[in-house]
N, C-alpha and C positions, 0 to 999 in steps of 0.2 A: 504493500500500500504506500508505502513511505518513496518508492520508483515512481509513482503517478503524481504526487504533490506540486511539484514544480515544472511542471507541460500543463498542469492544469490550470497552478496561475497564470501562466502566460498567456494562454487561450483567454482566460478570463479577463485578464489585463488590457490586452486586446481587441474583447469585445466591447471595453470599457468606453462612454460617449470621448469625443477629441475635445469637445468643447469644458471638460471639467480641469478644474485647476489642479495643481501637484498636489495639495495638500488632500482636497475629498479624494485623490484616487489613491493614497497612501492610506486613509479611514478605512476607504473599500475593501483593499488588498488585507487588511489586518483583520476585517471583517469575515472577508472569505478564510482568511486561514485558521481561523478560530473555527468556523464551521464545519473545516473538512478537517482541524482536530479532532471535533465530536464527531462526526461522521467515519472517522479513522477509530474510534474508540467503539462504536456502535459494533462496526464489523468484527473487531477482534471479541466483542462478547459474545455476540451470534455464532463465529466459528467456534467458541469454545460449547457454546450451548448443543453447534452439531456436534462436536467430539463427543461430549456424555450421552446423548442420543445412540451415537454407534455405538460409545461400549455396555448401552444398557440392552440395543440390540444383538449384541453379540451375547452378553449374559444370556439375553431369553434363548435364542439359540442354541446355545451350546449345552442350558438346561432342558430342551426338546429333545438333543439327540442323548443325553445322558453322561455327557462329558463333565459337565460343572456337577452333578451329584456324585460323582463317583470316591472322591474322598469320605463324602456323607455315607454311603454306600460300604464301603468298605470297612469304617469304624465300626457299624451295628454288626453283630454276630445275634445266629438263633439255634439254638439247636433244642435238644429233648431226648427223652427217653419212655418207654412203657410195657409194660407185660400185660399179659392174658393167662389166668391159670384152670387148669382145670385138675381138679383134688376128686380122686375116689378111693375112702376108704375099703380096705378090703374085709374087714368085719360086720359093716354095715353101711352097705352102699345107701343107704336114705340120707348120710348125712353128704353124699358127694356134689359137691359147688363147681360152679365156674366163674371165675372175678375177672372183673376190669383193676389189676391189684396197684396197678396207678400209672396214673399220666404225667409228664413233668415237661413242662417247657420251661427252657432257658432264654435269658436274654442279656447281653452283654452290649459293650459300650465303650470304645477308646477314647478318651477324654483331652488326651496327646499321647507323645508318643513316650512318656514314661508311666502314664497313670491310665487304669483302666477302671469298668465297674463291671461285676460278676452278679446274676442273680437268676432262681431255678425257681419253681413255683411248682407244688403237684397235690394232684387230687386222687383221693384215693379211694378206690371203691365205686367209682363211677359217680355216685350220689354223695351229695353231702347237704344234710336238713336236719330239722329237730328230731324229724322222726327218723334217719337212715344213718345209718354205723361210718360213714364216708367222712373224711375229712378234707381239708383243704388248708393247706400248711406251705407257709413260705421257709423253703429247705436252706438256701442262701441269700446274702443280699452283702455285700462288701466290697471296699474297693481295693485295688493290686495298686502298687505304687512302686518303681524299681528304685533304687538306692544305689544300685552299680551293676556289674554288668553282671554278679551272683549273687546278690543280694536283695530281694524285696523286702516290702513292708505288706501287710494285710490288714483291714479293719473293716468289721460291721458284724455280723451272724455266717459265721465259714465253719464249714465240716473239721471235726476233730483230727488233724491226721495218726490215728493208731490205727494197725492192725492192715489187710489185704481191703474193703471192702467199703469203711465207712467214707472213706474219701471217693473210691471208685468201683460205685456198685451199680451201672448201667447191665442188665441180664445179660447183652453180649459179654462181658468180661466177667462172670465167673459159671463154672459148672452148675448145672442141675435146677430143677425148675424154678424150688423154694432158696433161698439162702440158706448157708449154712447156721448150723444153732449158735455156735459158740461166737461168732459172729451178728448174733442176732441176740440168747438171751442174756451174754456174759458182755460183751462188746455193745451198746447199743444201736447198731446201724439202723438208719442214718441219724447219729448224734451231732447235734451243730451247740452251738454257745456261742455268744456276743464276748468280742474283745479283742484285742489286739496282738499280731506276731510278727514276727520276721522271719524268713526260713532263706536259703542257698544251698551253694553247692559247693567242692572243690572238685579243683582239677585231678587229683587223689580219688574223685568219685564217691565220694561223702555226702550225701543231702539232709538236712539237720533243719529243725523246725521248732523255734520256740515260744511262749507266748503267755498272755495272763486274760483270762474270761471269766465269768460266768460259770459256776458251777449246780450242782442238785443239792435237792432243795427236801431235808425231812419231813420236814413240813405236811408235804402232801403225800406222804404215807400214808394209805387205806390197810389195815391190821383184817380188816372184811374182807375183803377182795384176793381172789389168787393171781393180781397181775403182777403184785410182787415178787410169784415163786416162780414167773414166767420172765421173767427180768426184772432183777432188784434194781437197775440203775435206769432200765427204760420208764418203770415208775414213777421214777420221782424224777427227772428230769425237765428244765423247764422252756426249752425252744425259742428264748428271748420273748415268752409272752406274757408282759407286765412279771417278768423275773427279779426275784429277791436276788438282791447283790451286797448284800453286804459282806459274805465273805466271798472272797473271789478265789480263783485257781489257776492252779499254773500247768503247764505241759511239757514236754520236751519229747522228740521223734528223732532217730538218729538211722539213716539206710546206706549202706554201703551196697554200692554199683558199681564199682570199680571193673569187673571181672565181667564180660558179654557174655548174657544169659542168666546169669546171678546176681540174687540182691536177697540181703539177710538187712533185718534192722529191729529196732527194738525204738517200746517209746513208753511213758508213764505219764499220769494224772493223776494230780493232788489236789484238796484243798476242802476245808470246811464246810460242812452243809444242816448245820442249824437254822442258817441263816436269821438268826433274833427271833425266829416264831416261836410264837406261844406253845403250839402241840409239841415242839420240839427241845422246849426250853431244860429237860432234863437231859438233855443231849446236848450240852453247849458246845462242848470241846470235839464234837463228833465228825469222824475226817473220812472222806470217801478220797480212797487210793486204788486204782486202778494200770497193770501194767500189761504189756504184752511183748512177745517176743517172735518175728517169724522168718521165713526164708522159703526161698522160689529157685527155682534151676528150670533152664526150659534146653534140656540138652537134644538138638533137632528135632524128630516131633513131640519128645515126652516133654509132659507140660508135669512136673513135681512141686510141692506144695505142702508145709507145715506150720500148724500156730499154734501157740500156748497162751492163756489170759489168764490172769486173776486178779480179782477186788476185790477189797477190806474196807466193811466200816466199825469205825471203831467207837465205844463209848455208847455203847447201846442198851446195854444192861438196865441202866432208871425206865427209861423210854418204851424198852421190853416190857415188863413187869406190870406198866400200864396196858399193855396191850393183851395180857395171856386172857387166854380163853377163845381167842379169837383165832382164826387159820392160818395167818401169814405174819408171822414176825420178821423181824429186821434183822438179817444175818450179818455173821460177823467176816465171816471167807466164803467166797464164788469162784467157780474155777474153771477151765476148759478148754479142749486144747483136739486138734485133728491133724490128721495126716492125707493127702488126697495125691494121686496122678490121675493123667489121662494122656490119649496118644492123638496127635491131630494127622489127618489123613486126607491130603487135600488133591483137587483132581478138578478138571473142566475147569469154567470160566470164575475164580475162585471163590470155590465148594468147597466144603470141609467138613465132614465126620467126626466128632471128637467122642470115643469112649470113655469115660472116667469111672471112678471108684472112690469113694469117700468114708473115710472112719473117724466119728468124731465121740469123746465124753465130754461129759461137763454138768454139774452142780450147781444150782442155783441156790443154794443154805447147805452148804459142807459143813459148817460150824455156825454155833450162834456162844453170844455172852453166856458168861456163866448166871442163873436167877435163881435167886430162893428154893429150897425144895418144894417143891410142889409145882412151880412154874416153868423149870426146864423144859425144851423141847429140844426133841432127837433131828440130828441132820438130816435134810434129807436123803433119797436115795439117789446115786450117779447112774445117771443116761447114758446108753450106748447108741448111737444112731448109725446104720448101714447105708449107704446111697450110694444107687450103683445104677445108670442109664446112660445115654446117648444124645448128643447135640448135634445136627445139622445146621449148618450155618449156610446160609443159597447165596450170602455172601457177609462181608464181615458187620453188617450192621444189624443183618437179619438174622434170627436164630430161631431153629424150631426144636424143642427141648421133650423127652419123654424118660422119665427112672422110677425107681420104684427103692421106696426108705422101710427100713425094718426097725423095731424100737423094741429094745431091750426088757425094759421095765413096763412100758406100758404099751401093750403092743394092739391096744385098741386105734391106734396112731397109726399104724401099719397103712403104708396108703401106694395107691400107683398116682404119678402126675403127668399133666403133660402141659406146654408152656408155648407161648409164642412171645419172643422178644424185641424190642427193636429200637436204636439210635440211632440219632440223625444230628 
């Protein structure tokens, strides 16, 4: 524009009347240039006003064809998981079910590229109302935050990490239709707690996970009810829902990976679980300690597998003595521990067979407090549990499951299952 200024005065100069004196055409000329100042300022606002035009039309385009979302796009993650079961006892087939034994979607969220959020949502039992047995429970909800390049942070409601199972218990990734017991009445899966950890790795092949939550809660011990003798810790556990916290708990998990194909590790839970309640006020000092120990070898197809648990609460004796007469007391030692292989046998467009074998015992009231003569009660008896069937996998997120569990002590349990599994 500033090229055109001075051809334009002159033209205008020019066209100026002959009869005006020096001085009105020196007014004039100042006149015009002032004008086509403003006129020079006009156009460079309107060019600017088309540039933001194109780049809001390039915006809209580039979000038509899916170019401008694709950052958005790629931070969200979804995934899930679900079974289908179908239980028939073999003593009395009237009581054999078939469940929707639960649904779980996930959804996550990269927030940048060192901080994430994680969260799982599952309903269980298909139905969840006043009147139907279903639940509907938020399993995780926290965020991952890196620290370096082996080290994170975690915080919000995150799975316990002990044992094969409570961290990663999608049906493709373990044998047999139902979970295993000891994994289920002795280890709580899926057990979660609000609070805070850090875990990594070494180069050494060491992954270590530590941290301080939320622990169970005496409180809500039922001495009526047998869901105590069915899991002492799944009873009283509290799922971050309006959770008593005043005493809190600590963790630690330690797994060595070092060696391809193998991983052994070991991890423990401690911490207080009076929490100030009134029902449990004679139980102040009462501490739920919790360990386990296990180890995997997947030498070509054999997939091998053992774990050992046990938990202790301690200081139960006043709390007991309240409760005798009733069916379920608060035991003192739980215990449990299996041994499992299977052989994966894969073929076509990846298919797989996997036959297994599982031996598991385990004790839910091995020992209780010592109480007054008259109120003692005798341990329970230990569970022997057989499981022995087959997995078809049509590929690795689908799994079609069918074995059959025998039971020692109570062999009215005796059942055939069969299973459909599936992640995504």
């Amino acid at each position: 524009m500033k090229y055109l200024t001075l051809p334009l005065l002159i033209i205008l100069s020019v066209m100026t009347p002959a009869y005006a004196d020096e001085t009105a055409q020196q007014k004039h000329i100042e006149l015009l240039s002032n004008e086509l100042e403003q006129l020079k300022l006009q156009m460079q606002e309107m060019n600017s006003r088309t540039e933001a035009l194109a780049d809001q039309q390039q915006a809209i385009e580039s979000t038509t064809d899916g170019t401008e979302n694709k950052d958005m796009d790629s931070a969200v993650s979804i995934w899930g998981y679900g079974e289908i079961n179908y239980n028939r006892p073999t003593n009395d087939s009237s009581q054999t079910q078939m469940d929707l034994r639960r649904a779980v979607i996930g959804f996550g969220y990269s927030l940048d590229e060192d901080t994430s959020f994680h969260s799982e949502f599952e309903i269980e039992h298909a139905v969840s109302s006043a009147e139907d047995v279903g639940e509907v429970a938020v399993e995780q909800f926290y965020i991952d935050h890196s620290l370096s390049l082996d080290v994170n942070m975690k915080a919000g409601l995150f799975l316990i990490p002990m044992g094969f199972l409570n961290e990663t218990h999608e049906p493709t990734r373990y044998y047999g239709v139902e979970r295993n017991f000891v994994e289920t009445a002795i280890i709580p899966t899926s057990w979660r707690e609000g609070g805070i950890g850090i875990y990594g790795s070494s180069r050494q092949g060491i992954a270590w996970d530590i941290g301080i939550t939320t622990g169970f809660d005496l409180g809500k011990w039922d001495p009526a009810s047998s869901e105590g003798q069915e899991s002492p810790l799944g009873s009283i556990h509290q799922e971050l829902s309006f959770a008593n916290a005043r005493d809190l708990s600590m963790y630690l998990a330690l797994n060595y990976r070092g060696i391809p194909g193998w991983v052994a590790g070991a991890s423990v839970f401690t911490g207080k679980a009076s929490q100030g309640s009134p029902t449990a006020s004679l139980a102040a000092d009462a501490r739920v300690t919790l360990w386990d120990a296990h180890t995997r070898w997947t030498p070509g197809k054999f997939d091998l597998s053992a774990l050992y648990a046990m938990g202790t609460i301690s200081d139960t004796a006043n709390l007991n003595a309240t409760f005798a007469g009733n069916p379920t007391l608060i035991p003192h030692e739980f215990w449990g521990g299996y041994l499992q292989g299977a052989y994966r046998y894969s073929f076509g467009k990846a298919r797989t067979l996997a036959p297994f074998v599982r031996y598991e015992r385990y004790n839910t009231g091995s020992d209780y407090a010592d109480l007054p003569a008259g109120l003692s009660v005798a341990a329970l008896p230990t569970e022997t549990v057989w499981t022995s069937g087959i997995s078809f996998y049509l590929n690795p997120n689908l799994v079609f499951k069918a074995d059959y569990q025998n039971f020692s002590e109570d062999s009215d349990r005796n059942r055939y299952n069969l299973g459909m599994g599936l992640e995504f």
